[in-house]
C-alpha positions as CSV (number, residue, x, y, z in Angstrom):
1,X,88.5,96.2,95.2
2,X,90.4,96.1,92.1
3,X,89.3,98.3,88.4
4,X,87.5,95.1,86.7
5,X,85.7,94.3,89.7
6,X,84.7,98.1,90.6
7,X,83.6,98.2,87.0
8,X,81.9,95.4,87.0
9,X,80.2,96.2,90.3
10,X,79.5,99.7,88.8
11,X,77.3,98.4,85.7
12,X,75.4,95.9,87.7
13,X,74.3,98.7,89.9
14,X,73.5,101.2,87.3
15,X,71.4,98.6,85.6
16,X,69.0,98.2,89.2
17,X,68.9,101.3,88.9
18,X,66.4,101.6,85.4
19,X,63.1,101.5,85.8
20,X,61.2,97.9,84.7
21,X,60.2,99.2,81.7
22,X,63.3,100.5,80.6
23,X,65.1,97.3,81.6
24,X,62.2,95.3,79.9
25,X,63.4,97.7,76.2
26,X,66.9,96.8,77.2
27,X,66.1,93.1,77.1
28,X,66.5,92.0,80.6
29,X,65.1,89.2,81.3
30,X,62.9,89.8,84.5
31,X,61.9,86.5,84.9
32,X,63.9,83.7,86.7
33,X,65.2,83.1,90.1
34,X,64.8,87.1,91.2
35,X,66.1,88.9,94.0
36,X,63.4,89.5,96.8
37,X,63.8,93.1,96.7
38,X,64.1,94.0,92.9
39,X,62.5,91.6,91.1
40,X,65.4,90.8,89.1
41,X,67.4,87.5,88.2
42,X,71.0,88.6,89.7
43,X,72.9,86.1,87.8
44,X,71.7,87.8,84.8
45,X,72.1,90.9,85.7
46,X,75.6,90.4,86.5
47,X,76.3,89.2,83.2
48,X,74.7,92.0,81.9
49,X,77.2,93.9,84.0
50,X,80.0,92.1,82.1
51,X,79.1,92.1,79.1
52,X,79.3,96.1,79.0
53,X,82.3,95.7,80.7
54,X,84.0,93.7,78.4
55,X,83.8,97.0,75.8
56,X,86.8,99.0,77.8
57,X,88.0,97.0,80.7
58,X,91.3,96.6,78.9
59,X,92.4,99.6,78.7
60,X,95.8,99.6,76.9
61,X,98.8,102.3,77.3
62,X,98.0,103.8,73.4
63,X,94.0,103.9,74.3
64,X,94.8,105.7,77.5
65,X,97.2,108.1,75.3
66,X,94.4,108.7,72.6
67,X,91.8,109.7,76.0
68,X,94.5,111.9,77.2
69,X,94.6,113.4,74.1
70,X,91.0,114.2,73.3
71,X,90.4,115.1,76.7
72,X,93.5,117.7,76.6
73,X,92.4,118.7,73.5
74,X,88.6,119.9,75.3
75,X,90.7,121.8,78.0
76,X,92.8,123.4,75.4
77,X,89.5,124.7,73.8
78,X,88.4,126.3,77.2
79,X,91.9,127.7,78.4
80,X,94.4,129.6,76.2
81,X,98.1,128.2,76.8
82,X,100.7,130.7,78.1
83,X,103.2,130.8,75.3
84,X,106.3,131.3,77.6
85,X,109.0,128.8,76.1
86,X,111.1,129.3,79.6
87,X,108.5,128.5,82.1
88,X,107.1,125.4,80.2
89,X,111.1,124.0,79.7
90,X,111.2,124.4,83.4
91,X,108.1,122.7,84.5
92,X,109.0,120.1,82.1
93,X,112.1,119.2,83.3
94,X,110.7,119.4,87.2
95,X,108.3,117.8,86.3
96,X,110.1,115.1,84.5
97,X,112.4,114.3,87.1
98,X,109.5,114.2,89.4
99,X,108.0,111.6,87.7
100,X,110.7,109.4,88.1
101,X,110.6,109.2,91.7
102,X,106.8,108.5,91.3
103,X,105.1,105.0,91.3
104,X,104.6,105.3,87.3
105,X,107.9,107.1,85.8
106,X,106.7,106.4,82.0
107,X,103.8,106.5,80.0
108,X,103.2,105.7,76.7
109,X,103.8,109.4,74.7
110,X,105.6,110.7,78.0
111,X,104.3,113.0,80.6
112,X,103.3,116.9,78.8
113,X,103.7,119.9,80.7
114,X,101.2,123.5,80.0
115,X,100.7,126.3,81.3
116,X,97.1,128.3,81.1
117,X,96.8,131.7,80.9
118,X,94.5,132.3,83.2
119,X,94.4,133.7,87.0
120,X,92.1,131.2,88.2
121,X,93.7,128.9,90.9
122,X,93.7,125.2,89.3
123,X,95.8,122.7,87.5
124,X,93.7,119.2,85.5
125,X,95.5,116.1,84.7
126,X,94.3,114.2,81.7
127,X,95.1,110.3,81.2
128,X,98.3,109.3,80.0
129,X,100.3,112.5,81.6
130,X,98.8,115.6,79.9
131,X,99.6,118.1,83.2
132,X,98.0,121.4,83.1
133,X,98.6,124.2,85.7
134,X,96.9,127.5,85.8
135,X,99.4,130.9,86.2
136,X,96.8,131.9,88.8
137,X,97.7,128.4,90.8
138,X,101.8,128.9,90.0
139,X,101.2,132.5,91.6
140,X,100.8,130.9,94.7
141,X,104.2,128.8,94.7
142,X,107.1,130.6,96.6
143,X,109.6,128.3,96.3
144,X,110.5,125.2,93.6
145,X,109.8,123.0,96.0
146,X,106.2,124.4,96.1
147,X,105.9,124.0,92.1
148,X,106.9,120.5,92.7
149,X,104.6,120.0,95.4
150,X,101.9,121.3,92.6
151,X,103.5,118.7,89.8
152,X,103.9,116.2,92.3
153,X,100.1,116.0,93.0
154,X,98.9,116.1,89.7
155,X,101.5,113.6,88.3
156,X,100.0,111.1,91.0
157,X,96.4,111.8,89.6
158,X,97.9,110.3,86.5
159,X,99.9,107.6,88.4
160,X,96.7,106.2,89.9
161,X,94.5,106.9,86.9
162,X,92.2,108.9,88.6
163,X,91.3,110.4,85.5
164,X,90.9,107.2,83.9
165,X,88.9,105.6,86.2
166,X,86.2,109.1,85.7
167,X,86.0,108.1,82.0
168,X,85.4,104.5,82.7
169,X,82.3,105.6,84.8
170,X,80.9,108.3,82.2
171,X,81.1,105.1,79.9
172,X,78.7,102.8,81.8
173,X,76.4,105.5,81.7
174,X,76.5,106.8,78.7
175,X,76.5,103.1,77.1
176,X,73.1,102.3,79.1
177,X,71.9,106.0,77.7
178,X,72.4,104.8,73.7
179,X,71.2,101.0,74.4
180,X,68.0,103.1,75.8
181,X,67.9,104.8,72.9
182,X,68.3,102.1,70.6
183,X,66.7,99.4,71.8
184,X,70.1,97.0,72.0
185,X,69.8,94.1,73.5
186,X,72.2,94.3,77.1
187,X,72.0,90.9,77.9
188,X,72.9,89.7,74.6
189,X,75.7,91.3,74.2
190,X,75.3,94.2,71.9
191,X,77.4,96.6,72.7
192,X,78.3,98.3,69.5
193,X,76.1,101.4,70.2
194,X,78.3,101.2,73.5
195,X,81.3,101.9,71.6
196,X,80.1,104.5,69.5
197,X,79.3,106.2,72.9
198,X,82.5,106.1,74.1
199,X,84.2,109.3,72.1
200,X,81.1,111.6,72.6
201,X,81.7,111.0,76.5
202,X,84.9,112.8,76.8
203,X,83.6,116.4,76.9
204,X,81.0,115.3,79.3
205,X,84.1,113.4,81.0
206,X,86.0,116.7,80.6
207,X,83.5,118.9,81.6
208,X,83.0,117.1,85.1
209,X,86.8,117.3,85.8
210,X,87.2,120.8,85.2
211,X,83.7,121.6,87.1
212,X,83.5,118.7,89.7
213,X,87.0,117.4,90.4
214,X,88.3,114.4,92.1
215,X,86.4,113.1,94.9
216,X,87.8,113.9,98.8
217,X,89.3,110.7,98.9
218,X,91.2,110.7,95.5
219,X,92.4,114.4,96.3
220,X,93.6,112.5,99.5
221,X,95.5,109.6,97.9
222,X,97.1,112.5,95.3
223,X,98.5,114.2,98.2
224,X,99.9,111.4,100.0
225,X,101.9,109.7,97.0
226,X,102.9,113.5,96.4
227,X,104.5,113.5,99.2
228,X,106.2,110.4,98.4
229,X,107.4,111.3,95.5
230,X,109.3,114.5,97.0
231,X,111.1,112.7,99.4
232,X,112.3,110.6,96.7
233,X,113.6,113.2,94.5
234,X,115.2,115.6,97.1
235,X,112.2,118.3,97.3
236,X,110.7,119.6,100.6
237,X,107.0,117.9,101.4
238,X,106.4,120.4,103.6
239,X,106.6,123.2,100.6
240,X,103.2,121.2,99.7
241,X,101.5,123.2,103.2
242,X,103.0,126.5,102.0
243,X,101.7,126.4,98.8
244,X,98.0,125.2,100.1
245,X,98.3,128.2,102.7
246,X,98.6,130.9,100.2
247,X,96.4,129.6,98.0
248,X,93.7,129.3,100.8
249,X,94.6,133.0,101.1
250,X,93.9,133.8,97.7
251,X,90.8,131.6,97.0
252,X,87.5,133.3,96.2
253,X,84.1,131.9,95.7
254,X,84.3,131.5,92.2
255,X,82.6,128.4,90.5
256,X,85.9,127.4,89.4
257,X,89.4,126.7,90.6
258,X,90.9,124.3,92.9
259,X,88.0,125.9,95.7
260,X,85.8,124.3,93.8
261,X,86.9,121.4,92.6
262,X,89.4,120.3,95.7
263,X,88.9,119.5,99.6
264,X,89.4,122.8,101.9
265,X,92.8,123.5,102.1
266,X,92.5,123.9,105.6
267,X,91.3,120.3,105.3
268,X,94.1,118.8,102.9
269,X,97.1,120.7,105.4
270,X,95.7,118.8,108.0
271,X,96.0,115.2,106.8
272,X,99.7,116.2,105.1
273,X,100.7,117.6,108.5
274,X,99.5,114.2,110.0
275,X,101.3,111.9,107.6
276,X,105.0,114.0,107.9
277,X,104.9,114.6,111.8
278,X,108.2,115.7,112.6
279,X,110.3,115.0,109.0
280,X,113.1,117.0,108.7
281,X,113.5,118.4,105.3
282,X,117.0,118.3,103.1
283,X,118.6,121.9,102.6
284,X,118.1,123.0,99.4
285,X,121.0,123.8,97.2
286,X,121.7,127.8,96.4
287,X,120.4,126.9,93.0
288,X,117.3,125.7,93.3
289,X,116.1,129.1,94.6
290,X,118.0,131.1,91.6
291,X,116.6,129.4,89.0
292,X,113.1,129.7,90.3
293,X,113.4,133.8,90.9
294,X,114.7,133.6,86.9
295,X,112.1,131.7,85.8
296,X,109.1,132.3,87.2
297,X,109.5,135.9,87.7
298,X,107.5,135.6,84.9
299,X,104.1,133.8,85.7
């Protein structure tokens, strides 16, 4: 199913979903040729559908920049950065070169690299490439390849526009909230309440990320193109099962963190070891290792 028709799909169904008076205040007409089941003229609810749709379904390169921005901007106000000039040069040029052996090598202000000071186990991608790992989560990377295992993930959460597609949900429900509120007419298209909606949502947007996470199946897709993206630079995919099995090892029941927010790793080792089988990694040069123990002694 592809993003307009998801979208579309996704506003239809949170529409059915009001009660009749509430869709009566939204101006949906329940008349017509109805459904059997709901009472409701599917034709116009469709349209409905579109028309809120139509607000943010072209989502341009600068829009998704401006998100990423606002929504970095939340994270930044609940994690303090780890000023350490070195580490943040070095996970920018990884994490650089990493992206361009992923399936989207640019975006529009380039991909941004930051470290939290914090010892929770977690990293958050926002839209448009602002990458955020936790020292708690670098703790548990041995090796480079296991930092770009880390990257790798989270610059495939951007790829995909996982985070994108979160705020493009929050939307549809918070622009059915404010038509509610205001008495807007869905079906004729007044969507301007919609769009005033839109910049309040990030924090609630923001807030589900850093509490919620990805669904299993997103996590999933992360991993796989992850993995992809290693082989195409040179990096170890298997360094991806090392990192998940110490930071299974150090994973507590906290409300937060990759625990939280993430499939088992127990869970995720499981469908990388299925998808590499018996790949042979490239030897590492001498340097790679070197310039880790330098830099990240640090974290």
């Amino acid at each position: 199913m592809n993003r307009r028709h998801f979208l579309t799909t996704s506003a239809a169904l949170a529409t059915l979903a009001l009660s009749s008076p509430a869709r009566a205040f939204l101006g949906i007409d329940l008349g017509g040729a109805a459904d059997d089941a709901t009472g409701l003229d599917l034709t116009k609810l469709w349209d409905a559908g579109n028309d809120i749709v139509k607000s943010f379904n072209d989502i341009t390169p600068e829009q998704e920049y401006y998100i990423g921005r606002s929504v970095s901007a939340v994270i930044l106000s609940k994690y303090h950065p780890f000023n350490n000039g070195s580490i943040r040069n070095y996970l920018t040029v990884l994490g650089t070169t990493l992206a361009q052996g992923s399936s989207r090598p640019e975006t529009f202000g380039g991909y941004s690299f930051q470290v939290l000071d914090s010892d929770e186990i977690n990293a958050l991608s926002a839209p448009s490439g602002f990458i955020f790992l936790t020292r708690g989560l670098l703790r548990c990377c041995r090796t480079e390849d296991a930092v770009a295992a880390v990257l790798a993930h989270e610059i495939a959460h951007v790829a995909h526009m996982h985070g994108l597609l979160a705020i493009q949900q929050s939307r549809l429900t918070s622009g059915l909230t404010i038509l509610a509120q205001n008495g807007a007419s869905l079906a004729g298209g007044d969507l301007g309440a919609v769009t005033q909606a839109f910049g309040g949502a990030i924090t609630d947007v923001t807030t589900t990320m850093i509490d919620s996470g990805y669904s299993r199946d997103l996590e999933y897709e992360a991993d796989q193109s992850a993995l992809t993206t290693l082989k195409n630079v040179g990096y170890d995919p298997q360094a991806m099962v090392d990192m998940l099995q110490v930071m299974h090892q150090n994973l507590t029941d906290d409300a937060h963190g990759f625990g939280h927010t993430h499939p088992a790793p127990e869970d995720r080792i499981e469908e990388v070891q299925a998808i590499l089988g018996q790949y042979q990694p490239p030897q590492p040069p001498p340097a790679r290792a070197t310039r880790f123990m330098l830099t990240m002694g640090g974290v």
